[in-house]
mmCIF file of the C-alpha atoms, coordinates in Angstrom:
data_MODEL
# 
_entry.id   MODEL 
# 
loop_
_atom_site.group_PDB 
_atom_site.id 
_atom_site.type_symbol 
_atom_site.label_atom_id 
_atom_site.label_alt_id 
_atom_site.label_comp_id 
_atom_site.label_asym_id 
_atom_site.label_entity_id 
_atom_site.label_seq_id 
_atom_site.pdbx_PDB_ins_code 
_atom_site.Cartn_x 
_atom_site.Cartn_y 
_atom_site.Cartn_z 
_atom_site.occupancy 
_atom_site.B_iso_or_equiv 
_atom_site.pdbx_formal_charge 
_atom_site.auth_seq_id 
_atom_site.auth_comp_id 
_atom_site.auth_asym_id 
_atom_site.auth_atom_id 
_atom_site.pdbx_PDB_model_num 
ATOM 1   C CA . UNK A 1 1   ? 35.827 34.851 174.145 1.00 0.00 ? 1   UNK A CA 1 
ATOM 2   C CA . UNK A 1 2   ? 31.909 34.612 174.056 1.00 0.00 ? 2   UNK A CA 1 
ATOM 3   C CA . UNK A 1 3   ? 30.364 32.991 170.624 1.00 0.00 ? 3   UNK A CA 1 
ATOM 4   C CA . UNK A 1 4   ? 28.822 36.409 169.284 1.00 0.00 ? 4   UNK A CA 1 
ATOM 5   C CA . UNK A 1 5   ? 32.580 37.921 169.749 1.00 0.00 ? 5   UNK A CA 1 
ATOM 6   C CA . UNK A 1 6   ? 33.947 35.115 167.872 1.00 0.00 ? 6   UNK A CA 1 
ATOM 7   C CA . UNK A 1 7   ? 31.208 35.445 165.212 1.00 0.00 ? 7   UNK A CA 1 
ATOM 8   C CA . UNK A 1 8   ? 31.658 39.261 164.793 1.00 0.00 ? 8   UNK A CA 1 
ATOM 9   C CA . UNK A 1 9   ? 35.306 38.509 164.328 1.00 0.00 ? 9   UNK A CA 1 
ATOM 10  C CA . UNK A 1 10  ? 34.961 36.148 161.609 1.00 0.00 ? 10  UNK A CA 1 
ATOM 11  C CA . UNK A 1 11  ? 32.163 38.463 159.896 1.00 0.00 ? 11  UNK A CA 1 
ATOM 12  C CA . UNK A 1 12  ? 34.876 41.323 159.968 1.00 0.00 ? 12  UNK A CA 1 
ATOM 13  C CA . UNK A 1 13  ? 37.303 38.626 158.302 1.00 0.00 ? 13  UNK A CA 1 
ATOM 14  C CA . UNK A 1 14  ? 34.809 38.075 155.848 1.00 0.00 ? 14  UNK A CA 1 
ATOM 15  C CA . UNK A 1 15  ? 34.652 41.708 155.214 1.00 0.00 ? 15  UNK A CA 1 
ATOM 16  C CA . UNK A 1 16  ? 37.469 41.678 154.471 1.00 0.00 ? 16  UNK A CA 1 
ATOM 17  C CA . UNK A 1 17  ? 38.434 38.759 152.477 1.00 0.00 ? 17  UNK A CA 1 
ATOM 18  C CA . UNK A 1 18  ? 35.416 39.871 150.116 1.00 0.00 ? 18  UNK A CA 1 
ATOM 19  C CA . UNK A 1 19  ? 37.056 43.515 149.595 1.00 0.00 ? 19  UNK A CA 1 
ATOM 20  C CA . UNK A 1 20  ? 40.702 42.390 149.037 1.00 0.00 ? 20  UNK A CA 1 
ATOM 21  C CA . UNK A 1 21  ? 38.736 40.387 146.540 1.00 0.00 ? 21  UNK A CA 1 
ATOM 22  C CA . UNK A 1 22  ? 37.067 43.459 145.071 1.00 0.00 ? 22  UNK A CA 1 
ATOM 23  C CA . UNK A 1 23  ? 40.421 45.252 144.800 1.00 0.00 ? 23  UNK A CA 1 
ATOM 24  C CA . UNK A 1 24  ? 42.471 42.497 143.333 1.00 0.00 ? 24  UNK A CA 1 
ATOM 25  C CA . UNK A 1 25  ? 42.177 44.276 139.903 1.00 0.00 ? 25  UNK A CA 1 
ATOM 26  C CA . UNK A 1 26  ? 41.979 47.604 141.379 1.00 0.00 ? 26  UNK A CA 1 
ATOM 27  C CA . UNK A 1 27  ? 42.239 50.762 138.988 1.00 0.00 ? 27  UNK A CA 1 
ATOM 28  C CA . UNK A 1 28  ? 45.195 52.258 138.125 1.00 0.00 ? 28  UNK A CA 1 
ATOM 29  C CA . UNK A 1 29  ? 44.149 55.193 139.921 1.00 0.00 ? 29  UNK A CA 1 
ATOM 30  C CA . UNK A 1 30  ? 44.944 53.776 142.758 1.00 0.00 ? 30  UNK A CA 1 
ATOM 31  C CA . UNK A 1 31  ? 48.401 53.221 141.980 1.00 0.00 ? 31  UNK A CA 1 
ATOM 32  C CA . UNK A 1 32  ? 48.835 56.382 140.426 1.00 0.00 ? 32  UNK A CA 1 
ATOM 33  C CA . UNK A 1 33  ? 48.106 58.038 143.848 1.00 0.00 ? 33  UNK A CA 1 
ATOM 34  C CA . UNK A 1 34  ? 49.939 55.577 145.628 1.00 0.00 ? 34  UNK A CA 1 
ATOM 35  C CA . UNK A 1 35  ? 52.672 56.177 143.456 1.00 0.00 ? 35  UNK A CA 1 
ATOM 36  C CA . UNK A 1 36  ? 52.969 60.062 144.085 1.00 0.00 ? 36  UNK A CA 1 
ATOM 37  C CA . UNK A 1 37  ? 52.271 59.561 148.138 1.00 0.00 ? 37  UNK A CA 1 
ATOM 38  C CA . UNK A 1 38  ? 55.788 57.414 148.139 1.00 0.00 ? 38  UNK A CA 1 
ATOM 39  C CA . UNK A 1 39  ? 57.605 59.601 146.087 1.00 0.00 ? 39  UNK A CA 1 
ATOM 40  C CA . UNK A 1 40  ? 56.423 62.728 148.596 1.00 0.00 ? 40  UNK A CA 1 
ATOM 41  C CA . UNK A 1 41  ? 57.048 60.423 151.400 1.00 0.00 ? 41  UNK A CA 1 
ATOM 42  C CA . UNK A 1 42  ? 60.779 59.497 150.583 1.00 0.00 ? 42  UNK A CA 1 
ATOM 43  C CA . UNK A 1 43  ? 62.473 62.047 151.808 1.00 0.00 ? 43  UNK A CA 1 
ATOM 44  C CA . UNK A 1 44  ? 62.343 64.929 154.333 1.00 0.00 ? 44  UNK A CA 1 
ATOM 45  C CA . UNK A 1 45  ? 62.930 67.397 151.657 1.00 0.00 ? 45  UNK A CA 1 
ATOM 46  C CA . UNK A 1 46  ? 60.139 66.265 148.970 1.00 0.00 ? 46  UNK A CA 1 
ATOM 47  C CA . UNK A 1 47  ? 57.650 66.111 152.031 1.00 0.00 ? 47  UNK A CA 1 
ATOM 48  C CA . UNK A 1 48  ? 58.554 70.126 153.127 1.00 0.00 ? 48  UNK A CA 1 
ATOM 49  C CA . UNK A 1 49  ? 58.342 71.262 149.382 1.00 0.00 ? 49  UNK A CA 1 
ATOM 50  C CA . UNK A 1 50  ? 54.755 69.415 149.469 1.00 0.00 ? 50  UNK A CA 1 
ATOM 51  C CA . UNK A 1 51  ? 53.969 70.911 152.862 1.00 0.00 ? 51  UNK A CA 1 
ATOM 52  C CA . UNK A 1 52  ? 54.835 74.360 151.144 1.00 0.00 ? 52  UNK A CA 1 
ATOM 53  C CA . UNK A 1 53  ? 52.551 73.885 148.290 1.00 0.00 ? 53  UNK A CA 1 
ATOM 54  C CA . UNK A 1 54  ? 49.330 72.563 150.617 1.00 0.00 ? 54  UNK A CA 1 
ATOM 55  C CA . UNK A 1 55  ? 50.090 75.987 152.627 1.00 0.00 ? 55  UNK A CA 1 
ATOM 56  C CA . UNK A 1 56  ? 50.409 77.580 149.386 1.00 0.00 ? 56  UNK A CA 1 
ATOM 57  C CA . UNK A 1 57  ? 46.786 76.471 148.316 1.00 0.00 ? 57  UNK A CA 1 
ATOM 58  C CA . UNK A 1 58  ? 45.625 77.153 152.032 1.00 0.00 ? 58  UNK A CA 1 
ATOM 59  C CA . UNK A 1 59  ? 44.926 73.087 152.527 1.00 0.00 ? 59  UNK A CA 1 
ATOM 60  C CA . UNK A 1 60  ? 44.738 72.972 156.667 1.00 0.00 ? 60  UNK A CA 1 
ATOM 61  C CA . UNK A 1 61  ? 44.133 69.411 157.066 1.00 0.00 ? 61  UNK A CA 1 
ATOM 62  C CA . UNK A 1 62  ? 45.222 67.669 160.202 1.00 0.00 ? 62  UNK A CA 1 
ATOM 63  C CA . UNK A 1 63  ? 46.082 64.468 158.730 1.00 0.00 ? 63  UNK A CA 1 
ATOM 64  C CA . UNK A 1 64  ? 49.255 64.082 157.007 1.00 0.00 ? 64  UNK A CA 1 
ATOM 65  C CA . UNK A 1 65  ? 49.807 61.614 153.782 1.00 0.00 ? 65  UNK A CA 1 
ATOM 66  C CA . UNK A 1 66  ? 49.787 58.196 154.288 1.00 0.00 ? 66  UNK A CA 1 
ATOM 67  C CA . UNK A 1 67  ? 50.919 55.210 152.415 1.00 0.00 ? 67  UNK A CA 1 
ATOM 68  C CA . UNK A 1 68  ? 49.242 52.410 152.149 1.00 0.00 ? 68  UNK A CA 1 
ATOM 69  C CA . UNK A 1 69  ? 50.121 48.839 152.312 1.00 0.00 ? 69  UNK A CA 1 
ATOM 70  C CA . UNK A 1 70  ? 48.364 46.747 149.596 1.00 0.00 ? 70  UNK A CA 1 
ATOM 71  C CA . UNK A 1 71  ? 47.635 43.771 151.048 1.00 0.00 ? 71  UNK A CA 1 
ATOM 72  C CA . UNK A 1 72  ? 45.483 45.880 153.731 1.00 0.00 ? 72  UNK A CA 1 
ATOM 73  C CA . UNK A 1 73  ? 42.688 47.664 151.850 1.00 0.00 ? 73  UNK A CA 1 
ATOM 74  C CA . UNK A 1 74  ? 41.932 49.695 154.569 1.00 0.00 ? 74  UNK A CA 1 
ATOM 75  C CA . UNK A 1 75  ? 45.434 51.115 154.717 1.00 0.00 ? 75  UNK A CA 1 
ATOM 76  C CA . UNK A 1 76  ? 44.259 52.158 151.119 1.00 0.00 ? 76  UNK A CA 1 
ATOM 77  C CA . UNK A 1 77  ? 40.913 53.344 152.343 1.00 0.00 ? 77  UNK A CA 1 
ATOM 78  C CA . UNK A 1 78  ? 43.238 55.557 154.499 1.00 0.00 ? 78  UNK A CA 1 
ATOM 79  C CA . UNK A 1 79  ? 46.047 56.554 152.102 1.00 0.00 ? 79  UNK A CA 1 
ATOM 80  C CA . UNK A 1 80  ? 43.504 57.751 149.473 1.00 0.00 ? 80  UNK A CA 1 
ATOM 81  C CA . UNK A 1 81  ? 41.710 59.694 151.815 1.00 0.00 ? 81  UNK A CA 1 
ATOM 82  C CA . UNK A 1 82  ? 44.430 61.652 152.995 1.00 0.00 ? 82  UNK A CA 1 
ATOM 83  C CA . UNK A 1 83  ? 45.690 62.336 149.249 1.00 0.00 ? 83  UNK A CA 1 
ATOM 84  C CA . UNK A 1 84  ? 42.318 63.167 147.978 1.00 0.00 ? 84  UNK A CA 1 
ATOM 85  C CA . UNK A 1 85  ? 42.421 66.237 150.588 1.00 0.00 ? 85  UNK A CA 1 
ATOM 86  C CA . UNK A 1 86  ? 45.983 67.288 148.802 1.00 0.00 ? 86  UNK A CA 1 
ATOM 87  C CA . UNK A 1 87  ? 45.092 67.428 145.466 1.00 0.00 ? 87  UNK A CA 1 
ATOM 88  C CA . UNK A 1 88  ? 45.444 70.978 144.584 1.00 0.00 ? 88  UNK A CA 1 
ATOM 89  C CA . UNK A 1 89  ? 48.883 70.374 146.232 1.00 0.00 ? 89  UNK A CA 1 
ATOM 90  C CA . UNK A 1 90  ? 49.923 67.647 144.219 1.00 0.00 ? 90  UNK A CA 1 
ATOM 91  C CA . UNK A 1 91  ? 48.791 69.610 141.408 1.00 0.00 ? 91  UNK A CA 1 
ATOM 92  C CA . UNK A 1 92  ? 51.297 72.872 142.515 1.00 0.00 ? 92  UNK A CA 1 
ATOM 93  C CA . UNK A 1 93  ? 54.008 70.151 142.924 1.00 0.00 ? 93  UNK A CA 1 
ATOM 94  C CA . UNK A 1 94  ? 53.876 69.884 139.430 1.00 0.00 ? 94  UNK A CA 1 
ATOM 95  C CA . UNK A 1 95  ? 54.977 73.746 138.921 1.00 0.00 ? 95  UNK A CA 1 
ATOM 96  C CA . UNK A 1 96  ? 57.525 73.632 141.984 1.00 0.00 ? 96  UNK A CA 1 
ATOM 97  C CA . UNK A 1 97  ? 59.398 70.389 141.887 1.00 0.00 ? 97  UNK A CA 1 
ATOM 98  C CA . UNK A 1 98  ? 61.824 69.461 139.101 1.00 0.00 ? 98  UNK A CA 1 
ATOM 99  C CA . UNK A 1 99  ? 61.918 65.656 140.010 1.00 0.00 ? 99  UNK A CA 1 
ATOM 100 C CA . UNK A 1 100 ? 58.273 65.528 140.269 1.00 0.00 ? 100 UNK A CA 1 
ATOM 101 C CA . UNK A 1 101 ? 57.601 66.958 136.721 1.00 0.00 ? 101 UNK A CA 1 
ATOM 102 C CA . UNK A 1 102 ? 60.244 64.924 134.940 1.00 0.00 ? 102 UNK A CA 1 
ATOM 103 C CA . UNK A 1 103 ? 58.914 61.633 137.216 1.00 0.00 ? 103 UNK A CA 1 
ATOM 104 C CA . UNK A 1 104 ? 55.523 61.907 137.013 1.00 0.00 ? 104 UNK A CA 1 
ATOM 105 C CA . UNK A 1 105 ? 54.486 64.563 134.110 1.00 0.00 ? 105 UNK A CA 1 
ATOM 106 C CA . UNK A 1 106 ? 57.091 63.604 131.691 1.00 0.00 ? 106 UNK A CA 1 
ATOM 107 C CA . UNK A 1 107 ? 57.996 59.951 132.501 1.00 0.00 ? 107 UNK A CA 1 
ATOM 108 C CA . UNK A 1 108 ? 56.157 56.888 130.543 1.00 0.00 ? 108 UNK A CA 1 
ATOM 109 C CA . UNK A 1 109 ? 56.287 54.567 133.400 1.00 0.00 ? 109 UNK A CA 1 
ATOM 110 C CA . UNK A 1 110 ? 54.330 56.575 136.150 1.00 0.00 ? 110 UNK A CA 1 
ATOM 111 C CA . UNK A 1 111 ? 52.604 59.384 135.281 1.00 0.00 ? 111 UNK A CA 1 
ATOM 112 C CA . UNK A 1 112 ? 50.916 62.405 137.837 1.00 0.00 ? 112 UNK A CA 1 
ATOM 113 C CA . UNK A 1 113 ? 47.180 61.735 138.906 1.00 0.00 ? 113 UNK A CA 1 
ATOM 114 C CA . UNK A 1 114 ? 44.663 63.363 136.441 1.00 0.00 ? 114 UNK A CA 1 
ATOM 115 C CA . UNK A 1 115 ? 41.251 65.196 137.745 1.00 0.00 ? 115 UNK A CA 1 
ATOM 116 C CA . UNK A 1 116 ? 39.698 61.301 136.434 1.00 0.00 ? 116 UNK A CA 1 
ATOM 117 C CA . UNK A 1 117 ? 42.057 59.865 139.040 1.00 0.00 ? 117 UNK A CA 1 
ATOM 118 C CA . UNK A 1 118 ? 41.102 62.140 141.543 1.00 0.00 ? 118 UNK A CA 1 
ATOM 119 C CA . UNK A 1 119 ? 37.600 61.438 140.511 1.00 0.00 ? 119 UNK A CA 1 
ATOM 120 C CA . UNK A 1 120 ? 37.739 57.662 140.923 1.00 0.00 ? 120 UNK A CA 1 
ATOM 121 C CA . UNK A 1 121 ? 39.799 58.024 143.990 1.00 0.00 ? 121 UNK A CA 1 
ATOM 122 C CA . UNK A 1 122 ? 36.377 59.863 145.594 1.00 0.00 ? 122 UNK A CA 1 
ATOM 123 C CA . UNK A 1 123 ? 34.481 56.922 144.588 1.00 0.00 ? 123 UNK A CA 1 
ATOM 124 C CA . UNK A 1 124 ? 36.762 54.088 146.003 1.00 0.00 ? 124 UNK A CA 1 
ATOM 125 C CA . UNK A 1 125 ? 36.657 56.402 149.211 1.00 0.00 ? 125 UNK A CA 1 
ATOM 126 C CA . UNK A 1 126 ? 33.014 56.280 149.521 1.00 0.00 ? 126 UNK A CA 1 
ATOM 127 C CA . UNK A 1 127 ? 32.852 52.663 148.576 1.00 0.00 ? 127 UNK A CA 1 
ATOM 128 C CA . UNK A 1 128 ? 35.444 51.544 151.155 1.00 0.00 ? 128 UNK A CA 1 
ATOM 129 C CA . UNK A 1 129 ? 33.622 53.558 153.637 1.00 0.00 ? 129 UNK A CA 1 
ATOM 130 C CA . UNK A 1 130 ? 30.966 51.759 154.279 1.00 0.00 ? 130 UNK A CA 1 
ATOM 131 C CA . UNK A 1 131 ? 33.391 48.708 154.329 1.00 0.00 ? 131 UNK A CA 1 
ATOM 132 C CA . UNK A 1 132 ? 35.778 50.759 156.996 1.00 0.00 ? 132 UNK A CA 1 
ATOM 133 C CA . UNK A 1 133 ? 33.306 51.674 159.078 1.00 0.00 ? 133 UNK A CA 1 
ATOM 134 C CA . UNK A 1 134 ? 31.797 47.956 159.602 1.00 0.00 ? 134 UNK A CA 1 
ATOM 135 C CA . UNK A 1 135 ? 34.776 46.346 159.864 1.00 0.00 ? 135 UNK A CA 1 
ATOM 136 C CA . UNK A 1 136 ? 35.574 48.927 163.072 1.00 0.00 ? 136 UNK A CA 1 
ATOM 137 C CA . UNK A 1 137 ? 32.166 47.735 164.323 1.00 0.00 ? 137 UNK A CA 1 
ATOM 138 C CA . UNK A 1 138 ? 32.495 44.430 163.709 1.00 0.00 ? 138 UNK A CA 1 
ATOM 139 C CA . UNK A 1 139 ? 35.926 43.940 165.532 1.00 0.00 ? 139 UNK A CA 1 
ATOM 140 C CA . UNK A 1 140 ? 34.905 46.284 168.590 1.00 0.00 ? 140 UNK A CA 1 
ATOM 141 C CA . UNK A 1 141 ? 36.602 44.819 172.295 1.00 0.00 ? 141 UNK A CA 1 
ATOM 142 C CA . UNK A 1 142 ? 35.355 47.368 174.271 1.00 0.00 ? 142 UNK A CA 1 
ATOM 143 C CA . UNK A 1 143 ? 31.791 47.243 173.463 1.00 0.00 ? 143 UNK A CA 1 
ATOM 144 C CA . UNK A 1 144 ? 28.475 45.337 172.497 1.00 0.00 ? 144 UNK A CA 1 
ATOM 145 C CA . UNK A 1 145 ? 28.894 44.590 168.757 1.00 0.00 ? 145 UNK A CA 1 
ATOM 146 C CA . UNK A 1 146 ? 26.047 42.068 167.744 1.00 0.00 ? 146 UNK A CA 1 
ATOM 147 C CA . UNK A 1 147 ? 23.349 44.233 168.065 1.00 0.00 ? 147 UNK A CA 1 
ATOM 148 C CA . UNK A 1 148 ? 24.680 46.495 165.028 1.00 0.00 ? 148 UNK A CA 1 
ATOM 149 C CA . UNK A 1 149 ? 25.820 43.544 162.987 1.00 0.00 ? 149 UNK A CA 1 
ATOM 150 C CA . UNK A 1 150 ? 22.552 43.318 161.014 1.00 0.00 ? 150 UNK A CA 1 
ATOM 151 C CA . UNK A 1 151 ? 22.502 46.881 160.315 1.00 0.00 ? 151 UNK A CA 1 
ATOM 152 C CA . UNK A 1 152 ? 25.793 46.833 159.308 1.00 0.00 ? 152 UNK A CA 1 
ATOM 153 C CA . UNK A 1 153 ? 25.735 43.827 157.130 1.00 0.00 ? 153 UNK A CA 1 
ATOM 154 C CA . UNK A 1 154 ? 22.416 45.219 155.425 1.00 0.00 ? 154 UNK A CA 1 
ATOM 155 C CA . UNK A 1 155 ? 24.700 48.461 154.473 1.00 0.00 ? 155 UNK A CA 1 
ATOM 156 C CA . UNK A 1 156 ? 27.426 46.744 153.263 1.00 0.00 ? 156 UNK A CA 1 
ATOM 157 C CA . UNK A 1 157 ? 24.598 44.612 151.144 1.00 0.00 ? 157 UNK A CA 1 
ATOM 158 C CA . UNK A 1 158 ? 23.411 47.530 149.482 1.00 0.00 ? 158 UNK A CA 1 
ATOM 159 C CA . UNK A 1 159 ? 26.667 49.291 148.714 1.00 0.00 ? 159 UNK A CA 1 
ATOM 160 C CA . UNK A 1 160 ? 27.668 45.901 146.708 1.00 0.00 ? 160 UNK A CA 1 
ATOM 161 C CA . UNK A 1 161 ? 24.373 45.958 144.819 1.00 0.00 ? 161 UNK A CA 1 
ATOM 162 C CA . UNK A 1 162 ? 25.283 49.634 144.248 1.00 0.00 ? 162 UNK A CA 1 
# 
């Protein structure tokens, strides 16, 4: 391995040692959606009643939900956006699955993302982003990655003085 590919690779470690840092007192919202992808996820029958309420709402996304494991933000970056893109589902759910209501709508502990959640859930998608996107630069095999790393790092720069 060539110094600029060992370089690059500790940048993207950087990256992300600095946003697991940012997300160590994440927003609720992002357990709230995390919370409602594993109960959808957790069994073959909650998953087809969701399927039926995306067709229901005419969602035709190719990507299907995803959880996310929280030690990897961008497993979260992934997770919350392919929730954000079910949200009217989720919201139908609501109407058309027993468990779900009593779980999410009428249970203390948990509770069924609001439009706010959904609303912060946008912004952590955008924010991680620009993160996402670098860190795929950054740890490129394939190709030349030094001669983006400025640009990249300058981005990610302005997005934390944002």
């Amino acid at each position: 391995m060539n110094g600029d590919h060992m370089n690059l690779r500790c940048s993207a470690h950087i990256l992300n040692l600095i946003v697991i840092e940012g997300l160590k007192d994440y927003h609720e919202s992002i357990s709230t959606i995390r919370n409602v992808v594993r109960y959808v996820r957790g069994s073959p029958a909650r998953l087809q009643k969701f399927k039926s309420c995306a067709e229901r709402e005419k969602i035709s996304s190719k990507k299907l939900l995803c959880l996310d494991v929280p030690t990897r933000w961008n497993s979260t970056h992934l997770m919350l956006e392919s929730a954000e893109k079910f949200q009217k589902a989720f919201e139908r759910l609501e109407d058309h699955d027993t468990q779900y209501f009593h779980d999410f709508c009428l249970g203390e502990d948990k509770g069924a993302p609001t439009s706010l959640d959904w609303e912060y859930a946008r912004c952590f998608i955008k924010f991680l982003k620009v993160f996402f996107d670098a860190t795929l630069k950054f740890s490129g095999s394939l190709f030349v990655t030094s001669n983006t790393f400025l640009r990249h790092l300058c981005m990610v720069h302005s997005q934390l003085k944002n």
